[in-house]
N, C-alpha and C positions, 0 to 999 in steps of 0.2 A: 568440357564441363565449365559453365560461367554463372553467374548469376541469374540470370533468366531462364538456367533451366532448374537448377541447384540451389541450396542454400544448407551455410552449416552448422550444425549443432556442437558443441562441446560438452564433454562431463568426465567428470572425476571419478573413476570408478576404483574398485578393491576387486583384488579376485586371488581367487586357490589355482588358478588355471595362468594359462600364458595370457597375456594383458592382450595379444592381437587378438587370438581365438574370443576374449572375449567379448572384444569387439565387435566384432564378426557378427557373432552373435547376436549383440543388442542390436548393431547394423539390419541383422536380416528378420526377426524378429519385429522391428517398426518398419517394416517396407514388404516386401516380397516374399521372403524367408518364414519358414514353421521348422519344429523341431526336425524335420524330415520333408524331404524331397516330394512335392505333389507333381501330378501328371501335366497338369496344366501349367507350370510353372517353366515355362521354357526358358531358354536361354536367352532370348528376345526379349520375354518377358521383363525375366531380371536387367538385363540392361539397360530397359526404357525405366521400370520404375524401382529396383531394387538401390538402398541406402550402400554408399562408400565411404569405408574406412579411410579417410586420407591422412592421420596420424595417430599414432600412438607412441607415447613420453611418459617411462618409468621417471615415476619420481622417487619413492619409496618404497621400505617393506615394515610389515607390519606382524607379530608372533601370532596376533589374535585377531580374528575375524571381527570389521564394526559391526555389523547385524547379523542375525541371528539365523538356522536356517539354511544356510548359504553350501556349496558344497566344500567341503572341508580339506583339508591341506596335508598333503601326506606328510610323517613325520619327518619332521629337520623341514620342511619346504616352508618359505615364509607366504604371506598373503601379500601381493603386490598392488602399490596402487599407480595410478597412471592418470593424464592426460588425455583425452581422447576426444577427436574430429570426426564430425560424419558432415557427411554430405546427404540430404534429403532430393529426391526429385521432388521440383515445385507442381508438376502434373499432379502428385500424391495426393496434394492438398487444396488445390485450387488457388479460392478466396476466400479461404473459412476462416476464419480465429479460431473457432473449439477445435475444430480437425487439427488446426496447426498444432496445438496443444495437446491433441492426441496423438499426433506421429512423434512429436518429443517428448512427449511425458506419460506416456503408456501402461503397457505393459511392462517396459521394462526393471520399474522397481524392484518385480520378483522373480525377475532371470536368478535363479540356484547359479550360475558358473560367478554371479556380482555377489560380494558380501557385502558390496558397496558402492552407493549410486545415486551422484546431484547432478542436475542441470543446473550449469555455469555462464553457457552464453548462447545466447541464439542471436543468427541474421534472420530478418523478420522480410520474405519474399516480397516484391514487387506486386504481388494481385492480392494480396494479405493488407500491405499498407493504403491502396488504392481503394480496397472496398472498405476499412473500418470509418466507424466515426470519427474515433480521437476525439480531445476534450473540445467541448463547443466553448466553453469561458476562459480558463485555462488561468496564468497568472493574471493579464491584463485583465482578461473579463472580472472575474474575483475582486482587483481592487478597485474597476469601476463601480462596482455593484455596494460591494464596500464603506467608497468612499476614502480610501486610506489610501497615502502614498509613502512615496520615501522610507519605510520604517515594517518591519513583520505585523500581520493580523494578532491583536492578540484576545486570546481566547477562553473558554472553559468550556462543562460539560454539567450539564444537568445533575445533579445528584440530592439527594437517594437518586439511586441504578433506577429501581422500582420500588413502585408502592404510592407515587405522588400522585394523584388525582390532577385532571383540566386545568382546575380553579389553582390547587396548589402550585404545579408547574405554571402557570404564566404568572403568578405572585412570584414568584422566586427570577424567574428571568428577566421578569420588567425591574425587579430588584438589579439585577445583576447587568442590565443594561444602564440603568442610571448609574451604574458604578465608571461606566463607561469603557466596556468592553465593545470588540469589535463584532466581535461572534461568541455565539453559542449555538450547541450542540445537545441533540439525545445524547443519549448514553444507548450502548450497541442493544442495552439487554431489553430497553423499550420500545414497540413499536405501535403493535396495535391490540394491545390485552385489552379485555372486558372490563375493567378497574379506571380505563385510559385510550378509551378509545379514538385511532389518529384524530379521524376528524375534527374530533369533540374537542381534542389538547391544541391543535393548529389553531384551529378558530380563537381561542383561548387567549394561547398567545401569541398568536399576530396581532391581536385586538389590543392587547400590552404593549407590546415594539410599538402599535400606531400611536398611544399615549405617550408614549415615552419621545417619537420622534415629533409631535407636536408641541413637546415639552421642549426638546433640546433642539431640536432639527438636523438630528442625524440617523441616523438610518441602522440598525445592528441586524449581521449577517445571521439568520436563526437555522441552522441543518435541521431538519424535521427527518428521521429516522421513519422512510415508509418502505424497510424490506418485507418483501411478503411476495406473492404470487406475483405476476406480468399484471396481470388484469386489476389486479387492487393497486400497484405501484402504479399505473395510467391515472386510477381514480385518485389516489391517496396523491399524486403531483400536483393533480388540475384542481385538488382543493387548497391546497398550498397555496397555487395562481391563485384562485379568486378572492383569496381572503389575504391577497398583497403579498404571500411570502417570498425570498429570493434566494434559497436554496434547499434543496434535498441530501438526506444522506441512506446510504445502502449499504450494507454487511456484502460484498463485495464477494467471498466463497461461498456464504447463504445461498445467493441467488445466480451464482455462476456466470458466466462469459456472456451468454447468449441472453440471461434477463440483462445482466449490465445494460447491454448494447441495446435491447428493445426498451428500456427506459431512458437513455441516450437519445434513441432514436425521435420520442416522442417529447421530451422534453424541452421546456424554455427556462430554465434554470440549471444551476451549477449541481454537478453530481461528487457530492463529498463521499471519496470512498472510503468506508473502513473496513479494516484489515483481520478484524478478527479472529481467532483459528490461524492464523498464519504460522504460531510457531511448530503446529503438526507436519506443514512444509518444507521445513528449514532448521528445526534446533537443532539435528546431529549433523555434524559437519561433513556425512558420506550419505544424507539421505537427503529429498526435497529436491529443492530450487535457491538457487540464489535469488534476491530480491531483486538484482536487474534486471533476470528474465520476466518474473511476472509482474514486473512493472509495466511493460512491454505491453504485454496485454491488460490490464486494466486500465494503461492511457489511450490503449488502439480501442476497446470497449466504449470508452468516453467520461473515462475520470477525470476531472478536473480540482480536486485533491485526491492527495494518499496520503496516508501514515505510514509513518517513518520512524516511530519509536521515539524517546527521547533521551537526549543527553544526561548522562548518570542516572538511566532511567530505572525501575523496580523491576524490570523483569533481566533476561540472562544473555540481554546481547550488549558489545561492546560499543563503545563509542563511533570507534572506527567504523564499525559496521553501521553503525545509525547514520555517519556520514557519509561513506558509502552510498549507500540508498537515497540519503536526500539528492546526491550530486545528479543522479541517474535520474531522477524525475525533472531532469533540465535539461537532458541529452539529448541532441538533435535526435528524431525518430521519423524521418519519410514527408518531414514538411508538416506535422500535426504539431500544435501547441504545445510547450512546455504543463505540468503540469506543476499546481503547488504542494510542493514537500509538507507535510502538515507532523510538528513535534509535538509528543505527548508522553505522556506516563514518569510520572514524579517531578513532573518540570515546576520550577519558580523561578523566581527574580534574577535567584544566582547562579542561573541555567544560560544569563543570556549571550555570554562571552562566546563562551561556545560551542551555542545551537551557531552565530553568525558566521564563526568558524567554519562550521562541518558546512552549512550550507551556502557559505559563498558568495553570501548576498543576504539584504532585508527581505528579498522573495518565500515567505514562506507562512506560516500558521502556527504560533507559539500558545499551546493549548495548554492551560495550569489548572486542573481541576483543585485540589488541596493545599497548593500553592498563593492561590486569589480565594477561595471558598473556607481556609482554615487559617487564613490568616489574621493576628490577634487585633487590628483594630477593627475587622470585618471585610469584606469583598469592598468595598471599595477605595479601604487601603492596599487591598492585596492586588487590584486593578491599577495604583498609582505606584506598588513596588514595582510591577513588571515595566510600565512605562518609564518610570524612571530607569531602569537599568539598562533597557532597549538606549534611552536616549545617550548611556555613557558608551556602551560596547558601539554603537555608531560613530562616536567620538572620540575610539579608540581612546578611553580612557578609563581604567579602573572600575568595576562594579563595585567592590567594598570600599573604594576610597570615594566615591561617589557618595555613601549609602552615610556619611559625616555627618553632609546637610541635607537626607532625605530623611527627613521621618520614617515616613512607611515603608523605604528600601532600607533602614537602618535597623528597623523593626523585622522584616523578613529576614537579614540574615540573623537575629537573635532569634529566631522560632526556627527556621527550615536550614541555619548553616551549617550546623553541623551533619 
């Protein structure tokens, strides 16, 4: 067994049963294996394409089962959790991403012998990385496009979610571009309603950004939010192109693996991905995916951003884990482009120490919706706090002692520091 024929999964499993048997299980169960022995399932069979267990590592015990369900623990017997290595035949799967993502992440969530069950790591096969896209822009491309070097993209997000009309939204972003932002963004929750329809808001404000970069002569990055079917995202891109825009964005679980990749495929612009739903994946600590696996796949699909959450952000993951994930969207992957980590959710000024921290570098996408948008001299002081604070945390020097002789960063931590 080597890499060209195999490749290995990892997860964390809980079980009422012995941690091998239940391996086993999940083993035979994504490969070869049903609950019971079929006729055709020779022994040949299983050896060409049946999953091996090559370890299992108690780590702990636990009195109560994580999920619900699950078959249950005889009295006095604890729930054990464990470590656990499979081996995939790479024949199983070919060159597919989705299949790849079906043989790891199945059926087995509601294996009864599992009370509990993440995917922790995957090697990602040789005909799997050879056939996807991977990002066509990636970091470089992004800050050519851009314009921006040495320093994070810094950003916002449309809001109102919804409700803005064409006219309204490109009034508010050509606003928000002479504030002098690098980018902006939809918001996930608009794409193409009857109130706002793509086309009608694109045209709108690209027609803005061109005012705006005739004015200043810089260029701001606009994600135009076209998830929707393969066949409207083809059309909803190439009206992007012709009305100058230089990036799209996609709800990333919305439209699955295989839209990703088909609007990858057709595309001449950067594919901002957003993550939404993601925490249905991920927030119990024995259920899901870790975020390095399916970062995996949405850079092999052809994302050229992801979200990454942000530092001391509002919802219920930890730092650690937001930098976690940023570090992995810079991990070598098969020769495809790094992609850009992009931070958001409750990010401002005094975010910027250590968003640079967690991610290791100026490579990334500092998205401050309420941060620049709620800030008390207006967005284009909240545009000159982030900048400002970017320019101290580069200079390894002090945010709030910075913020002395910054007005508008001295002004953001009196509104957002506490």
């Amino acid at each position: 067994m080597n890499a060209t024929t195999h490749f290995r999964t990892t997860y964390l499993i809980e079980t009422a049963s012995d941690p091998q048997d239940a391996a086993e299980t999940l083993a035979g169960e994504q490969s070869a294996g049903t609950f019971v022995r079929v006729p055709a399932e020779t022994d040949g069979l299983r050896a060409r394409h049946g999953a091996i267990v090559l370890n299992v590592e108690v780590l702990d015990e636990s009195e109560r089962p994580a999920l619900p369900g699950a078959i249950v623990a005889r009295p006095g017997e604890p729930y054990r959790r464990a470590r656990v290595e499979i081996a995939y035949p790479v024949e199983n799967v070919g060159d597919s991403l989705p299949q790849l993502l079906t043989t790891i992440g199945g059926n087995l969530f509601e294996l009864a012998p599992l009370s509990g069950v993440r995917v922790v790591d995957v090697e990602i096969p040789a005909p799997v990385l050879d056939n996807c896209p991977g990002p066509q822009f990636g970091i470089e491309g992004t800050r050519r496009l851009a314009g921006v070097d040495g320093r994070p993209l810094i950003g916002t997000i449309v809001k109102p979610s919804v409700g803005l009309t064409p006219a309204q939204t490109a009034e508010l972003v050509e606003t928000l571009a002479d504030a002098g932002l690098d980018f902006v963004k939809d918001d996930e929750l608009i794409a193409d309603p009857p109130y706002s329809p793509f086309v009608d808001r694109t045209e709108a404000v690209l027609a803005a950004l061109r005012r705006h970069r005739d004015r200043s002569g810089r260029s701001v990055m606009y994600a135009a939010n076209l998830t929707g079917d393969s066949d409207d995202m083809r059309r909803h891109h190439d009206a992007v192109v012709d009305h100058g825009g230089n990036c799209v964005m996609v709800s990333v679980l919305s439209v699955g693996l295989a839209g990703l990749m088909a609007l990858r495929r057709h595309s001449d612009l950067p594919i901002h991905a957003h993550r939404n739903g993601w925490g249905a994946l991920t927030r119990h600590p024995l259920l899901g995916f870790d975020f390095d696996v399916m970062q995996k796949f949405w850079r092999l699909a052809g994302a050229d951003h992801i979200h990454v959450n942000g530092i001391d952000n509002k919802f219920t993951e930890s730092n650690e884990s937001v930098a976690a994930s940023a570090r992995s969207c810079i991990e070598p992957l098969g020769g495809h482009p790094p992609t850009v980590p992009v931070f958001s959710s409750g990010q401002w000024a005094g975010t910027a120490t250590e968003t640079l921290a967690a991610a290791g570098g100026p490579d990334l996408i500092h998205v401050a919706g309420g941060g620049i948008m709620a800030h008390p001299d207006g967005p284009a002081a909240g545009v000159e706090s982030m900048l400002d604070a970017w320019e101290a945390a580069l200079a390894d020097r002090s945010v709030a002692e910075h913020a002395n002789d910054r007005p508008a960063l001295r002004r953001a931590f009196e509104r957002f520091g506490s």
